[in-house]
C-alpha distance (Angstrom), angle and dihedral (degrees) to the residues before:
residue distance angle dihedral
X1 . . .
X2 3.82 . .
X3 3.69 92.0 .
X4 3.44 101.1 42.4
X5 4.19 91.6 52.6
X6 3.58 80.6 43.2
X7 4.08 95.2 56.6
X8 3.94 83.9 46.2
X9 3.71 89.2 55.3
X10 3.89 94.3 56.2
X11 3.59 96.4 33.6
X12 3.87 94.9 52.7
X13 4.41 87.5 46.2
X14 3.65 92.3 39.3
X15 3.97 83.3 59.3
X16 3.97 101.4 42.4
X17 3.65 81.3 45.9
X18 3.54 95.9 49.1
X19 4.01 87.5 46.8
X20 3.53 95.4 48.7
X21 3.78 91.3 57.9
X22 3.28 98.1 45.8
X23 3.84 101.9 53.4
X24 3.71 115.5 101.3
X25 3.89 122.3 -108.4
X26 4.07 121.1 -163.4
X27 3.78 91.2 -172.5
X28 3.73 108.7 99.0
X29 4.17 110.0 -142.6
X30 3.98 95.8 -160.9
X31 3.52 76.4 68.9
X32 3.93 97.5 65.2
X33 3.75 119.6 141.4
X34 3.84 124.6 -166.9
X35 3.76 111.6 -136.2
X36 3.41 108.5 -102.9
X37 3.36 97.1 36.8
X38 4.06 85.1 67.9
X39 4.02 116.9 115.1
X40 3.62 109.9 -125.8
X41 3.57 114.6 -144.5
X42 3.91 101.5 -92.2
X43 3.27 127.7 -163.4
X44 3.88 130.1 -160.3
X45 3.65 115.0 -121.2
X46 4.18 106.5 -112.7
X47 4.34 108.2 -105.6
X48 3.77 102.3 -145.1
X49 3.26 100.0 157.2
X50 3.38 126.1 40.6
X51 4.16 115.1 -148.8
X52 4.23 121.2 -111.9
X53 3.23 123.0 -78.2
X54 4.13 106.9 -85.7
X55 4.09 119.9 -100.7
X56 3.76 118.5 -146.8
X57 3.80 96.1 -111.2
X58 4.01 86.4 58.9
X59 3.90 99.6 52.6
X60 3.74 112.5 99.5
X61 4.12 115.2 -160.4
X62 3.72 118.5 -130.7
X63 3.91 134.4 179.4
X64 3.56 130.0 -103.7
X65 3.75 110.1 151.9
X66 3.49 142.3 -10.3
X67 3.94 88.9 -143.1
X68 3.87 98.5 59.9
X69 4.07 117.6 79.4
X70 3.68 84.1 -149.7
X71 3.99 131.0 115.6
X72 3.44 115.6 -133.0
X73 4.29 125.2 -157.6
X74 3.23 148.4 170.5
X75 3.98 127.9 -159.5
X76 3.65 114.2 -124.6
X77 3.93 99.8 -156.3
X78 3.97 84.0 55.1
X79 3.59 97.6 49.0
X80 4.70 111.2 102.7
X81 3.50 136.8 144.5
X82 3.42 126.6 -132.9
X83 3.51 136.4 -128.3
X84 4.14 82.3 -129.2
X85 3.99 88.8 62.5
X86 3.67 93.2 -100.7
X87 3.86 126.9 142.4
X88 4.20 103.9 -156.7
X89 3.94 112.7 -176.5
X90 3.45 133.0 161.0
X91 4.11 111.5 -121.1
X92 3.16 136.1 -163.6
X93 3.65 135.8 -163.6
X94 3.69 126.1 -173.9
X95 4.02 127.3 -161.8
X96 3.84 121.7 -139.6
X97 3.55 83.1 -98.5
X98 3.23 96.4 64.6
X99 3.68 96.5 -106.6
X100 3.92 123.3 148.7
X101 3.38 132.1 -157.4
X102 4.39 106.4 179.8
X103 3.54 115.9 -164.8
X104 4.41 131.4 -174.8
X105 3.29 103.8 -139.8
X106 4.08 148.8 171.4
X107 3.77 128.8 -148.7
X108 4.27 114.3 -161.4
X109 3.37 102.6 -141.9
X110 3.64 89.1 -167.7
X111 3.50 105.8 55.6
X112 4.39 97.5 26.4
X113 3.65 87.6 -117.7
X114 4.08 134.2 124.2
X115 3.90 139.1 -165.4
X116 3.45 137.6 -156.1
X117 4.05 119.4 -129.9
X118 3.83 108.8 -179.8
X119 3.57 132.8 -26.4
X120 4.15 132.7 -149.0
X121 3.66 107.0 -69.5
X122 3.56 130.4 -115.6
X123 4.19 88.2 -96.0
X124 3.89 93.3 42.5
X125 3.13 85.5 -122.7
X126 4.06 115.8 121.0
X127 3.95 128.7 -42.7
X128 3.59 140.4 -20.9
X129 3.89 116.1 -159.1
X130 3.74 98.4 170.3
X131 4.10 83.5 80.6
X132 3.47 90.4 64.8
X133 3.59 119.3 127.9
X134 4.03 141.0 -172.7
X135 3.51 124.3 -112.8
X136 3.52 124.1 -61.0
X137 3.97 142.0 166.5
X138 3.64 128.4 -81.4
X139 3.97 115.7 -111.9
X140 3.69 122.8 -140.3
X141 3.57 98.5 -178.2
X142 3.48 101.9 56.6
X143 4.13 117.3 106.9
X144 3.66 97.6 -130.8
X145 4.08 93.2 33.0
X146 3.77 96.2 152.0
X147 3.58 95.0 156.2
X148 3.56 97.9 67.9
X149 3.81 83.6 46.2
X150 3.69 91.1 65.1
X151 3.47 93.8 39.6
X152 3.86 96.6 51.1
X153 3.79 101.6 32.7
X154 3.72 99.7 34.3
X155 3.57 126.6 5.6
X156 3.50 122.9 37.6
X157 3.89 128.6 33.5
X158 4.17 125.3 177.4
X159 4.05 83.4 -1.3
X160 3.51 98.9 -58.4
X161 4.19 136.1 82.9
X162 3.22 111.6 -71.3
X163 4.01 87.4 -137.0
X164 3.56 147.0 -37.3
X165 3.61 117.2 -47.1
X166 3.95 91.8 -95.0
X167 3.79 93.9 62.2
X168 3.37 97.3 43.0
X169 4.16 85.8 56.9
X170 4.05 84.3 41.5
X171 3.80 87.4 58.6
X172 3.72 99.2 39.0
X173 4.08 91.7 44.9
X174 4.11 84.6 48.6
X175 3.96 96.7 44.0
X176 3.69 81.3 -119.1
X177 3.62 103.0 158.3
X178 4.09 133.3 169.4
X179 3.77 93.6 -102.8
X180 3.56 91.3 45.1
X181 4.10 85.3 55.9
X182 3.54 94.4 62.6
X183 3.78 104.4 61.1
């Protein structure tokens, strides 16, 4: 009797096995994705209004490279953060010259990427949107790379702002940077 329940045993699991195996699946498991490592469905705070032009007494220098002759700033009235995790600033970078281009900008500290949203006009005058550009990455390499300057030194930290938008100006108006943290 022992065997014969026994047989019925395996013969009834080798079948729900055998059914379990063979029944279709449409998910695809390369495709596996741990929790938090799941994008959320962001969405870019709207830019309405763009922020005045920057004064002189408002620009705060910063460091990029000891190989470039330019100047590198950032205006400190322009400077938020967003609710969407987005540092937007106005820089400006100045030639030896004297030439300026001046740029509103946002850094995603998130994803390590920046975009442009208007740029002086032609008259120097107020803002030019048609310069506007989608997202894109953040360059290391390049000479005059500034933003991965702000990004590393000021703004973001473990892919978020490092703080509200008056720290971050705290920090760049001190030459308080995130290496300089750690000593």
């Amino acid at each position: 009797m022992k065997a014969i329940a026994l047989a019925a045993a395996c013969a009834a699991a080798g079948a729900l096995l055998a059914a379990c195996s063979s029944t279709p699946s449409n998910k695809d498991d390369s495709a596996f994705t741990y929790l938090l490592d799941r994008k959320g469905n962001w969405v870019e705070n709207k830019v309405d209004t763009l922020p005045p032009l920057p004064e002189a007494g408002d620009l705060l220098p910063f460091d990029v490279s000891q190989n470039t002759p330019l100047q590198f700033s950032v205006d400190q009235k322009s400077l938020t953060v967003g609710s969407d995790g987005v540092v937007r600033y106005t820089v400006v970078v100045t030639s030896p010259a004297g030439a300026r281009n001046v740029n509103y900008e946002g850094i995603r500290c998130d994803t390590y990427e920046w975009r442009q949203y208007a740029g002086l006009n032609a008259d120097h005058d107020g803002w030019d949107r048609t310069v506007a550009n989608p997202w894109q990455r953040i360059e290391n390499g390049n000479l005059n790379a500034y933003q991965a300057s702000l990004y590393q030194d000021y703004f973001c930290a473990n892919k978020m702002p490092t703080g509200s938008a008056k720290t971050i100006v705290n920090n760049i108006r001190l030459r308080r940077t995130a290496a300089s943290a750690i000593r």
